[in-house]
Biopython code that builds the backbone (N, CA, C, O; Angstrom):
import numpy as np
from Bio.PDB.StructureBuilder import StructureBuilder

atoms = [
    (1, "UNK", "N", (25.097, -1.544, -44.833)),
    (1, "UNK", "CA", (24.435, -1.589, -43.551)),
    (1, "UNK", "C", (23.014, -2.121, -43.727)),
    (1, "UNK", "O", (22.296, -1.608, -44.585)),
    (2, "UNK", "N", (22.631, -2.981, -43.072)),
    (2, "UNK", "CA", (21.379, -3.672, -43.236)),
    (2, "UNK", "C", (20.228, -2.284, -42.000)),
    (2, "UNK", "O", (20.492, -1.497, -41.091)),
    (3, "UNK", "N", (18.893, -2.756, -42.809)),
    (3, "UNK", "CA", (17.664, -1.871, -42.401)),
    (3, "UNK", "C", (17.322, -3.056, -41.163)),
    (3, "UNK", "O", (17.665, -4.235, -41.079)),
    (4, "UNK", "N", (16.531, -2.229, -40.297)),
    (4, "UNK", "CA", (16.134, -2.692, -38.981)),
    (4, "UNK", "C", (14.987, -4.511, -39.720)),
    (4, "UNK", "O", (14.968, -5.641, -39.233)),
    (5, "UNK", "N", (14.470, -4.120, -40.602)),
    (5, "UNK", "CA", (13.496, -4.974, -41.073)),
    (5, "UNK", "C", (14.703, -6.449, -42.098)),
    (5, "UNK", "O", (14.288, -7.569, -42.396)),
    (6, "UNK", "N", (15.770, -6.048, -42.322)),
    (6, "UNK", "CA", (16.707, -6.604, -43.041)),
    (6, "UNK", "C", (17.015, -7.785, -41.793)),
    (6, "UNK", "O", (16.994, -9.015, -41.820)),
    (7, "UNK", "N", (17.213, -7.111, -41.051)),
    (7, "UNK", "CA", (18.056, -7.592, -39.599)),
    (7, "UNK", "C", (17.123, -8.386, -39.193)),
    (7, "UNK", "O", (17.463, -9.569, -39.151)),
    (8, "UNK", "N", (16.003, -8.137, -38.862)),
    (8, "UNK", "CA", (15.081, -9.161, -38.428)),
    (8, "UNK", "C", (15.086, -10.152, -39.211)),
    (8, "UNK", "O", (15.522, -11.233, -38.816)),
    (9, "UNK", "N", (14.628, -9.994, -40.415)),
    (9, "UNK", "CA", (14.378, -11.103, -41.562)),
    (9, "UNK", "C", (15.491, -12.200, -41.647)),
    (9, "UNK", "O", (15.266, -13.323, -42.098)),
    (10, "UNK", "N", (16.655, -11.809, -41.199)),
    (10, "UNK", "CA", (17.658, -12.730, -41.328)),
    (10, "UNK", "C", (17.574, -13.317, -39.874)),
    (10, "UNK", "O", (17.950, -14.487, -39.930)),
    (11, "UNK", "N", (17.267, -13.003, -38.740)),
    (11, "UNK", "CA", (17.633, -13.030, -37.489)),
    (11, "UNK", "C", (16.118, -14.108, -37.648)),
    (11, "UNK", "O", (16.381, -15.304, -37.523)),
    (12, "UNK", "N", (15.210, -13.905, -37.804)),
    (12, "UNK", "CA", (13.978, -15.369, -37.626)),
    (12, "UNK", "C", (14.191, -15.713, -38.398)),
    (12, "UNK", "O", (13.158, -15.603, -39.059)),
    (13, "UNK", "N", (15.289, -16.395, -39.291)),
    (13, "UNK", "CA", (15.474, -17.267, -40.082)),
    (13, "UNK", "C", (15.981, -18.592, -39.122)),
    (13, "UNK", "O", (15.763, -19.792, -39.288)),
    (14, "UNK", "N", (16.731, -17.899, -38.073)),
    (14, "UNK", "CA", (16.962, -18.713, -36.701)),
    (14, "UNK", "C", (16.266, -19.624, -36.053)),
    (14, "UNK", "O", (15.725, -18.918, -35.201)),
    (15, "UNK", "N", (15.771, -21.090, -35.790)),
    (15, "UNK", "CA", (14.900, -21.332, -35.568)),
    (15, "UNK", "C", (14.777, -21.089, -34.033)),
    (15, "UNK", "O", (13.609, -21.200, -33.662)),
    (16, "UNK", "N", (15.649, -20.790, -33.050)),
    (16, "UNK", "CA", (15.874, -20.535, -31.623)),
    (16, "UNK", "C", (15.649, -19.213, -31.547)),
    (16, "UNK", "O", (15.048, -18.877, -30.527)),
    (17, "UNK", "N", (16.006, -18.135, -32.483)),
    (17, "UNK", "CA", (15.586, -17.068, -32.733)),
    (17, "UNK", "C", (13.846, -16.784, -32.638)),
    (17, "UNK", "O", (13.126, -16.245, -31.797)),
    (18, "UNK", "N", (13.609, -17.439, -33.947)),
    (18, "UNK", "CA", (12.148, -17.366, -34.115)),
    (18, "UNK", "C", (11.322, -17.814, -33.122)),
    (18, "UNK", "O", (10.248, -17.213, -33.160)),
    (19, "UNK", "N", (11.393, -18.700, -32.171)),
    (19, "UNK", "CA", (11.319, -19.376, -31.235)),
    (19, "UNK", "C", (10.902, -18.352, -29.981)),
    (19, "UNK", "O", (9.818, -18.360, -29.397)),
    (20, "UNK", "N", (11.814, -17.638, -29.766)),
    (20, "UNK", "CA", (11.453, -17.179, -28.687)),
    (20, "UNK", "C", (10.848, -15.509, -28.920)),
    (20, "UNK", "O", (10.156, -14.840, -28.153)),
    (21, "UNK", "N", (11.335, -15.199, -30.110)),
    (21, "UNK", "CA", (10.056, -14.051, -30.921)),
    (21, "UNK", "C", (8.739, -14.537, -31.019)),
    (21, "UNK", "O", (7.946, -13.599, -30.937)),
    (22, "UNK", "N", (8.259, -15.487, -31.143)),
    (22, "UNK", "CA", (7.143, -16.058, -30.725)),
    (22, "UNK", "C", (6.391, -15.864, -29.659)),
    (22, "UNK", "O", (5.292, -15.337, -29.482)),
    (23, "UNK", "N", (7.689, -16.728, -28.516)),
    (23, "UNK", "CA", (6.836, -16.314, -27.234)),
    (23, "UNK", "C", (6.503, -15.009, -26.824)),
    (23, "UNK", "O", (5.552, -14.627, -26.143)),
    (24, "UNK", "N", (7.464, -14.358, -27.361)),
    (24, "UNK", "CA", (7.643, -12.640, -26.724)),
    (24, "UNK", "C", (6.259, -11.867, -27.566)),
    (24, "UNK", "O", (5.625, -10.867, -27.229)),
    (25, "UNK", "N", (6.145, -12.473, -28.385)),
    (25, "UNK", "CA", (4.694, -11.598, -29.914)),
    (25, "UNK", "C", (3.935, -11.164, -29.147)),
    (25, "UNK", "O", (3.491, -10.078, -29.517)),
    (26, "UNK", "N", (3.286, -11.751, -27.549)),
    (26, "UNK", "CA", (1.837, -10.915, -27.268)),
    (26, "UNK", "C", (2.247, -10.376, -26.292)),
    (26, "UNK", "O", (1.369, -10.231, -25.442)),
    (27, "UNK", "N", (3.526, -9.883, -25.932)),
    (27, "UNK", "CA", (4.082, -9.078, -25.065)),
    (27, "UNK", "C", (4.455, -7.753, -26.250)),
    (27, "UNK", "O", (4.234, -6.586, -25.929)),
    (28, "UNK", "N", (4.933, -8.045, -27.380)),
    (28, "UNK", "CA", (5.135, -6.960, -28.287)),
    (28, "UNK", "C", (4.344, -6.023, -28.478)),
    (28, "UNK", "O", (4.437, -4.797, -28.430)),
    (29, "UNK", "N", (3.075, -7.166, -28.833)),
    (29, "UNK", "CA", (1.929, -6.528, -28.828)),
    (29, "UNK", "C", (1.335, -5.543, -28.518)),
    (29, "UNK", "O", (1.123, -4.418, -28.971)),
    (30, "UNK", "N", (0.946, -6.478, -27.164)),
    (30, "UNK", "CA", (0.817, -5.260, -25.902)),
    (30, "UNK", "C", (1.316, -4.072, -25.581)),
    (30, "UNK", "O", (0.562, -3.144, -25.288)),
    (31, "UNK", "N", (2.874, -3.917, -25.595)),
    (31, "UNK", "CA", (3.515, -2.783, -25.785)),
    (31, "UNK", "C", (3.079, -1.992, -26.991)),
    (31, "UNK", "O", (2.902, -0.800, -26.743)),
    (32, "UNK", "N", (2.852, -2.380, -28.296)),
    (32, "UNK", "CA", (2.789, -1.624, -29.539)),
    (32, "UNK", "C", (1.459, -1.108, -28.770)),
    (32, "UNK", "O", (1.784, -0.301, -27.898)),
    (33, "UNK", "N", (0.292, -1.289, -28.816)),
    (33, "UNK", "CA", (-0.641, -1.015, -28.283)),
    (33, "UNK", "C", (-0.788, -0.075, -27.239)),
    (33, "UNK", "O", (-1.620, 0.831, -27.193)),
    (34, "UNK", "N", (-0.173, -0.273, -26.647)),
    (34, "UNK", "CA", (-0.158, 0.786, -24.898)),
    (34, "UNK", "C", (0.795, 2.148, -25.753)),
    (34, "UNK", "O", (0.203, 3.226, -25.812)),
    (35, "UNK", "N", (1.628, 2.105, -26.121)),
    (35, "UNK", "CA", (2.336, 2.875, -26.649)),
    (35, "UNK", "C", (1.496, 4.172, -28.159)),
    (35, "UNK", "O", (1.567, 5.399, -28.239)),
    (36, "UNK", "N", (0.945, 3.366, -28.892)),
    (36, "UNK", "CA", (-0.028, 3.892, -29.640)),
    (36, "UNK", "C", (-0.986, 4.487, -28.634)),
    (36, "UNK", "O", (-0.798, 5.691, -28.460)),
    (37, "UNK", "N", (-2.002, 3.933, -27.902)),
    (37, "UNK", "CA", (-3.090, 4.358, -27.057)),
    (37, "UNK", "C", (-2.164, 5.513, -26.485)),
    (37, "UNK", "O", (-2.756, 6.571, -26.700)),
    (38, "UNK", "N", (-1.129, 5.717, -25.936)),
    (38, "UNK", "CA", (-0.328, 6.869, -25.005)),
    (38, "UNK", "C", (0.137, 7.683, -26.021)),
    (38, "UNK", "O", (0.408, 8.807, -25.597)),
    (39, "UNK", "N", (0.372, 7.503, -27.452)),
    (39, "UNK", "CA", (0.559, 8.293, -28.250)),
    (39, "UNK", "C", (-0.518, 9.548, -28.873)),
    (39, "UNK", "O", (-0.481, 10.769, -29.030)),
    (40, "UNK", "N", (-1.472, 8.422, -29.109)),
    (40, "UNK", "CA", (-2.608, 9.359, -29.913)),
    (40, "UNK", "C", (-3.485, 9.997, -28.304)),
    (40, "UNK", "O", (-4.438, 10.777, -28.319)),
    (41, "UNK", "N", (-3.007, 9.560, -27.368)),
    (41, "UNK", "CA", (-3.554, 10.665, -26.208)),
    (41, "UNK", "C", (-2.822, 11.974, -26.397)),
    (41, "UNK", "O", (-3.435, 13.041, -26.372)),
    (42, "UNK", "N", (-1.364, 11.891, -26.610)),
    (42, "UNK", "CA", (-1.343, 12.792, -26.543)),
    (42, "UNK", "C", (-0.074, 13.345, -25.048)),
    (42, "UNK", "O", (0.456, 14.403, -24.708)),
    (43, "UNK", "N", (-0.073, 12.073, -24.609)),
    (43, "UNK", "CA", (0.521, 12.227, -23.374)),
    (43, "UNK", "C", (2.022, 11.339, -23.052)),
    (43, "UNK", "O", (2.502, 10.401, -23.690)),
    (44, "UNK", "N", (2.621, 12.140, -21.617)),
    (44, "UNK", "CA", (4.162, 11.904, -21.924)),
    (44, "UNK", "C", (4.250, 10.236, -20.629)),
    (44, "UNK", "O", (3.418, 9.696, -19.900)),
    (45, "UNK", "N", (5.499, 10.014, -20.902)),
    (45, "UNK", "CA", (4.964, 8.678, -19.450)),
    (45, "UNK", "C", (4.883, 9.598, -18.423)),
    (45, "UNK", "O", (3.943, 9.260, -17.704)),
    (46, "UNK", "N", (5.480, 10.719, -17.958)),
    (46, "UNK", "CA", (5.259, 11.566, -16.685)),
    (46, "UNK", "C", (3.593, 11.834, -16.321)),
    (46, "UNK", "O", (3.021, 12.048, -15.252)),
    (47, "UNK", "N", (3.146, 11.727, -17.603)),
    (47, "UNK", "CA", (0.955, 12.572, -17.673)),
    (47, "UNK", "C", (0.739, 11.106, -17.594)),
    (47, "UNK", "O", (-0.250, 11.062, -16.862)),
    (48, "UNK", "N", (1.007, 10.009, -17.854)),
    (48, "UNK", "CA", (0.350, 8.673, -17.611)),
    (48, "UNK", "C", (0.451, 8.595, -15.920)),
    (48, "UNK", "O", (-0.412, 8.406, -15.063)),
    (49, "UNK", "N", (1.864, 8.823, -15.848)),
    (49, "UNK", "CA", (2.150, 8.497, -14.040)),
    (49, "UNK", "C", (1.413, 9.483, -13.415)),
    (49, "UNK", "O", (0.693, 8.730, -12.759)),
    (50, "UNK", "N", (1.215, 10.075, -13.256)),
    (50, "UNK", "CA", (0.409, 11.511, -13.025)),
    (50, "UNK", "C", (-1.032, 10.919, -12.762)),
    (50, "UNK", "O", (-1.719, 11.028, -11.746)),
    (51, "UNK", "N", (-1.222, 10.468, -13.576)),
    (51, "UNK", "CA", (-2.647, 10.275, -13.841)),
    (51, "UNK", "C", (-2.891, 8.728, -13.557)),
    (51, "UNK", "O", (-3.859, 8.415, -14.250)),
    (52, "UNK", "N", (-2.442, 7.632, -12.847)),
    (52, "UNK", "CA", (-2.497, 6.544, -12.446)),
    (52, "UNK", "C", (-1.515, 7.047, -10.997)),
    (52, "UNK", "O", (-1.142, 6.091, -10.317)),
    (53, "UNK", "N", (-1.219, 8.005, -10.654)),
    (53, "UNK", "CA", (-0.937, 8.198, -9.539)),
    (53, "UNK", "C", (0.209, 7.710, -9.211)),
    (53, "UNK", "O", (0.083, 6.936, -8.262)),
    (54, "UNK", "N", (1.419, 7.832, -9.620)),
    (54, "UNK", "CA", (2.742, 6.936, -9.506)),
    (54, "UNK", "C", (3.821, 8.059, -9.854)),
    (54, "UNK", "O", (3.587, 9.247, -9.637)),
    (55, "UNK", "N", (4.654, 7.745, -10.240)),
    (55, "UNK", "CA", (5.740, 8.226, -10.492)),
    (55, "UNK", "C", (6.536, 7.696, -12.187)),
    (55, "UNK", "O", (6.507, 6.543, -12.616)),
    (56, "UNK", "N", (7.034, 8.611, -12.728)),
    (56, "UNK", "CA", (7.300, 8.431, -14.126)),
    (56, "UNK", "C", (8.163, 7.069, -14.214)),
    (56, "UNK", "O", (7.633, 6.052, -14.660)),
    (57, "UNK", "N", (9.225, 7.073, -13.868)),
    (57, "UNK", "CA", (10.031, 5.742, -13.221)),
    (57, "UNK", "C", (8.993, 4.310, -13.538)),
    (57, "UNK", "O", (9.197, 3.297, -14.208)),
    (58, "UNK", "N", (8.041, 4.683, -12.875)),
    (58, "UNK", "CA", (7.103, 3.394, -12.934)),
    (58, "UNK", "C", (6.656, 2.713, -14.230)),
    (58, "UNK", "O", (6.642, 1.520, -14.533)),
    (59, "UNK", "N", (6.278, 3.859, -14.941)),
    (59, "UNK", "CA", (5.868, 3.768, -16.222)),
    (59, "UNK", "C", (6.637, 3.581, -16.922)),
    (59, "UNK", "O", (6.180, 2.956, -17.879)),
    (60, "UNK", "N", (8.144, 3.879, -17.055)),
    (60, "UNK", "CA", (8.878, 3.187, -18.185)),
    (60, "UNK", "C", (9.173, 1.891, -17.776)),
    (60, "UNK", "O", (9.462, 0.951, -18.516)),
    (61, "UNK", "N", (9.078, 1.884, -16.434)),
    (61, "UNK", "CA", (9.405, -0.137, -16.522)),
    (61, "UNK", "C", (8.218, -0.826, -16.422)),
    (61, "UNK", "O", (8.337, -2.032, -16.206)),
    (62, "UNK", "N", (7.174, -0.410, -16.515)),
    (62, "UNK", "CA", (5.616, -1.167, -16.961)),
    (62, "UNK", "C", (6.328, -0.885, -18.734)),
    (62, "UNK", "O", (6.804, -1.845, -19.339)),
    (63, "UNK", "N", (6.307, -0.068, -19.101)),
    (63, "UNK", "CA", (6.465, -0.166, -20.956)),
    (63, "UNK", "C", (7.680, -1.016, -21.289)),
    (63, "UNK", "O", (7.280, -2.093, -21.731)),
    (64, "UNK", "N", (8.792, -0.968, -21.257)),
    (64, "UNK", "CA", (10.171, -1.870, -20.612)),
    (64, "UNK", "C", (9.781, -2.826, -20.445)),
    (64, "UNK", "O", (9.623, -3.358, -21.544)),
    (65, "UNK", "N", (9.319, -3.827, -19.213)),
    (65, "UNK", "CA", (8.845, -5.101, -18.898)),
    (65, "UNK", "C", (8.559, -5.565, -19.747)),
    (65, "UNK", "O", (9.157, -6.561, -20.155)),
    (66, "UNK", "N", (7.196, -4.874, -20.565)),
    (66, "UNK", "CA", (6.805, -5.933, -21.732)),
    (66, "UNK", "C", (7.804, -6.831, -22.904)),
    (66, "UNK", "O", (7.589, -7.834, -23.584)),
    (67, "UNK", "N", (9.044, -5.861, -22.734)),
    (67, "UNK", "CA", (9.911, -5.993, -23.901)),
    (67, "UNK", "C", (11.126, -7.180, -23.708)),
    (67, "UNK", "O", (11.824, -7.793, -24.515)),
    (68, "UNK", "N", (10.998, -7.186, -22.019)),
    (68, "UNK", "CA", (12.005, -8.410, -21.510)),
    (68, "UNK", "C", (11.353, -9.472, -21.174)),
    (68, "UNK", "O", (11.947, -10.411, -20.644)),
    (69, "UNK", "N", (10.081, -9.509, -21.410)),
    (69, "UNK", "CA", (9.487, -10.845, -20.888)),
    (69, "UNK", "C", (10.068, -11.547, -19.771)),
    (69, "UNK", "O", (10.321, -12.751, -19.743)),
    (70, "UNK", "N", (10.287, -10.581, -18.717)),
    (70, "UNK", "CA", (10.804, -11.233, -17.272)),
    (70, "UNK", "C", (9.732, -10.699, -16.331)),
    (70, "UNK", "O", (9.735, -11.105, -15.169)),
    (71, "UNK", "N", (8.580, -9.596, -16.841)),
    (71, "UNK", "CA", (7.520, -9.270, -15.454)),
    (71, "UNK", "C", (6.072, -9.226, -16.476)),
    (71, "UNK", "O", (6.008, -8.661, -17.567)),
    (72, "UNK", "N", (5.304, -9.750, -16.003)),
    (72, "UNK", "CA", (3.826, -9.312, -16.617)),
    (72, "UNK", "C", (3.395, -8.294, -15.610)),
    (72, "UNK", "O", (3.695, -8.325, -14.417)),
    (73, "UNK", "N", (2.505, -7.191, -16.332)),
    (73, "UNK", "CA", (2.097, -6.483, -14.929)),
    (73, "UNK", "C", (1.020, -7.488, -15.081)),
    (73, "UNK", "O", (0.897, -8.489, -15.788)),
    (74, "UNK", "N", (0.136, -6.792, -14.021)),
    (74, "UNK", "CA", (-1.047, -7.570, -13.667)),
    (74, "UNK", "C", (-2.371, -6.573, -14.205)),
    (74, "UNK", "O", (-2.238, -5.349, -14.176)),
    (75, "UNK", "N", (-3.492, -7.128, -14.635)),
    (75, "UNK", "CA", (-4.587, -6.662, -15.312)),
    (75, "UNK", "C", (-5.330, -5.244, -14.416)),
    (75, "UNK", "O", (-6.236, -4.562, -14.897)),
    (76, "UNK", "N", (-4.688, -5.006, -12.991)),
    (76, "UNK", "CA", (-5.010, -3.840, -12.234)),
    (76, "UNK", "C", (-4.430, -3.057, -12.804)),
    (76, "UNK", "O", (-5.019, -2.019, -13.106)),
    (77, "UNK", "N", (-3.104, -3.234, -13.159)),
    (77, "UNK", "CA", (-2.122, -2.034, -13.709)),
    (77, "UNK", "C", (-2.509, -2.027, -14.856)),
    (77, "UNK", "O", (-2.517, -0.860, -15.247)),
    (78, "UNK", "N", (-2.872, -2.776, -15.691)),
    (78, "UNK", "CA", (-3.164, -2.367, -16.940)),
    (78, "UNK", "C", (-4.163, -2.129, -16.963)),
    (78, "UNK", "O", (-3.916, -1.229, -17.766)),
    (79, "UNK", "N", (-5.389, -2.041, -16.819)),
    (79, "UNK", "CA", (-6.506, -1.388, -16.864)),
    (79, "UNK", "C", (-6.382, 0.207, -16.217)),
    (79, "UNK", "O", (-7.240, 1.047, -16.489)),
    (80, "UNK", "N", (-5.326, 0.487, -15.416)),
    (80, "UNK", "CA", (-4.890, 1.807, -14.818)),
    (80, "UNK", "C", (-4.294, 2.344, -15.862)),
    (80, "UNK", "O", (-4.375, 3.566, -15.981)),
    (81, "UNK", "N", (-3.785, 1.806, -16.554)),
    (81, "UNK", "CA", (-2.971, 2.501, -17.455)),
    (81, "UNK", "C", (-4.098, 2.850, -18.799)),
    (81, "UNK", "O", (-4.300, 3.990, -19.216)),
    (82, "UNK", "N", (-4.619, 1.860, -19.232)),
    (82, "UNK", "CA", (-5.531, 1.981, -20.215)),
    (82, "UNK", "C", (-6.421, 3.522, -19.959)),
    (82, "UNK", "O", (-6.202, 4.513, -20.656)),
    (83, "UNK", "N", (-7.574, 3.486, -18.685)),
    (83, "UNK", "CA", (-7.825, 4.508, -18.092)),
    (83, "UNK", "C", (-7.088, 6.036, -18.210)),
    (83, "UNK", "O", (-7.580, 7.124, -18.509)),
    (84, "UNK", "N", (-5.829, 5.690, -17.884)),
    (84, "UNK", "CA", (-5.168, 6.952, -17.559)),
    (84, "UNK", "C", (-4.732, 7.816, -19.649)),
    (84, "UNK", "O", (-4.692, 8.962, -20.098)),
    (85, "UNK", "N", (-4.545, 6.594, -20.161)),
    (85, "UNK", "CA", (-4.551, 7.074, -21.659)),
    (85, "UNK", "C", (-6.107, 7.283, -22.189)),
    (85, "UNK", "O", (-6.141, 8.107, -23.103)),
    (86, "UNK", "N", (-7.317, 6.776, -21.865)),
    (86, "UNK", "CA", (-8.680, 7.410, -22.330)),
    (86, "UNK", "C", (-9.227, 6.123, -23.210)),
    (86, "UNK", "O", (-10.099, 6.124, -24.080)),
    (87, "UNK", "N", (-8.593, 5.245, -22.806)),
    (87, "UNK", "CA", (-9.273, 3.477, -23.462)),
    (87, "UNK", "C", (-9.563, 2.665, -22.556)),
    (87, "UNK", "O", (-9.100, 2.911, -21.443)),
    (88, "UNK", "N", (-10.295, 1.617, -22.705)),
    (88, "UNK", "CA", (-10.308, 0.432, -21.225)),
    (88, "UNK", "C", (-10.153, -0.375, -22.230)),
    (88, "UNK", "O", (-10.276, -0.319, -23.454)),
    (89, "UNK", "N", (-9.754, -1.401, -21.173)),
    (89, "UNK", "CA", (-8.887, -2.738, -21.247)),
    (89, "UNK", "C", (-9.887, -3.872, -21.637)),
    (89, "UNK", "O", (-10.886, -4.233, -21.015)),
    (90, "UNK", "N", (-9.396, -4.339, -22.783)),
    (90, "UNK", "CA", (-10.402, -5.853, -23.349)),
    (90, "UNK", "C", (-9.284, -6.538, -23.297)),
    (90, "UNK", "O", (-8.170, -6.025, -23.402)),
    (91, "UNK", "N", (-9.515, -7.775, -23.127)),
    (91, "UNK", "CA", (-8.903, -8.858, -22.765)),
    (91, "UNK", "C", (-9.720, -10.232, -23.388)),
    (91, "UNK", "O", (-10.842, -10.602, -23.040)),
    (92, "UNK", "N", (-9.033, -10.737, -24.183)),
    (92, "UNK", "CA", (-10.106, -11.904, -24.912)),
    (92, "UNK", "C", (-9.013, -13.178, -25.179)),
    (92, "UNK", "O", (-7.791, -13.073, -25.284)),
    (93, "UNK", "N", (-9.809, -14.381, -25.253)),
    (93, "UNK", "CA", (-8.760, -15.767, -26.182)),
    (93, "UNK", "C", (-9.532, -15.275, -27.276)),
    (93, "UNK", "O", (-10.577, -14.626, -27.324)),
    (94, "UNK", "N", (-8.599, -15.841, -28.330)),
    (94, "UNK", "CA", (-8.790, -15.998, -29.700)),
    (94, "UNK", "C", (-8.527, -17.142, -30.141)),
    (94, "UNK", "O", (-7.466, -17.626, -29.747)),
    (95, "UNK", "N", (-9.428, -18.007, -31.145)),
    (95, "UNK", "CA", (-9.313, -19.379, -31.534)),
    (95, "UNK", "C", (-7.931, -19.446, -32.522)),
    (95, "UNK", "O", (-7.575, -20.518, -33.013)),
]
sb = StructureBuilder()
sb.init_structure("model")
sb.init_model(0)
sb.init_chain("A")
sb.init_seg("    ")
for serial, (resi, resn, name, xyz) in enumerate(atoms, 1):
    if name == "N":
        sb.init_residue(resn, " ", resi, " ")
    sb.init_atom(name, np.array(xyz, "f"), 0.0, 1.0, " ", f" {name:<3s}", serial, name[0])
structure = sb.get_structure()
């Protein structure tokens, strides 16, 4: 049985593969990030929704989305969310 890291390694060997792991990288990102920040808070997606005023529902398909690259939220919601975990939102290009 191949390891999760096995599977990948063979799977971007793909160049259509790798390809669109690419595009998806600063959506990964983002998720790894929001997910860490909601971790080391301390809090569940129900205390995020809670606390951005929504409903839990909401919050797994803001965390979700990132992963299908079919919705960006928009920088309101994410700065709500950032907030509601105890970080604010930087946003930068990088050369």
């Amino acid at each position: 049985m191949m390891s999760h890291s096995q599977l990948k390694e063979k799977a971007l060997k793909k160049q259509s593969v790798r390809k669109e792991y690419e595009t998806l990288e600063p959506e990964f990102n983002l998720l790894r990030e929001m997910l860490k920040a909601r971790n080391d808070a301390g809090l569940s997606q129900a205390d995020v929704a809670e606390r951005m005023g929504t409903k839990p529902p909401a919050i797994t398909r803001l965390e979700s989305s990132l992963t299908s690259g079919r919705h960006s939220p928009s920088i309101a919601t994410l700065k709500k969310y950032a907030e509601a975990v105890g970080c604010h939102l930087e946003i930068k290009f990088v050369h």
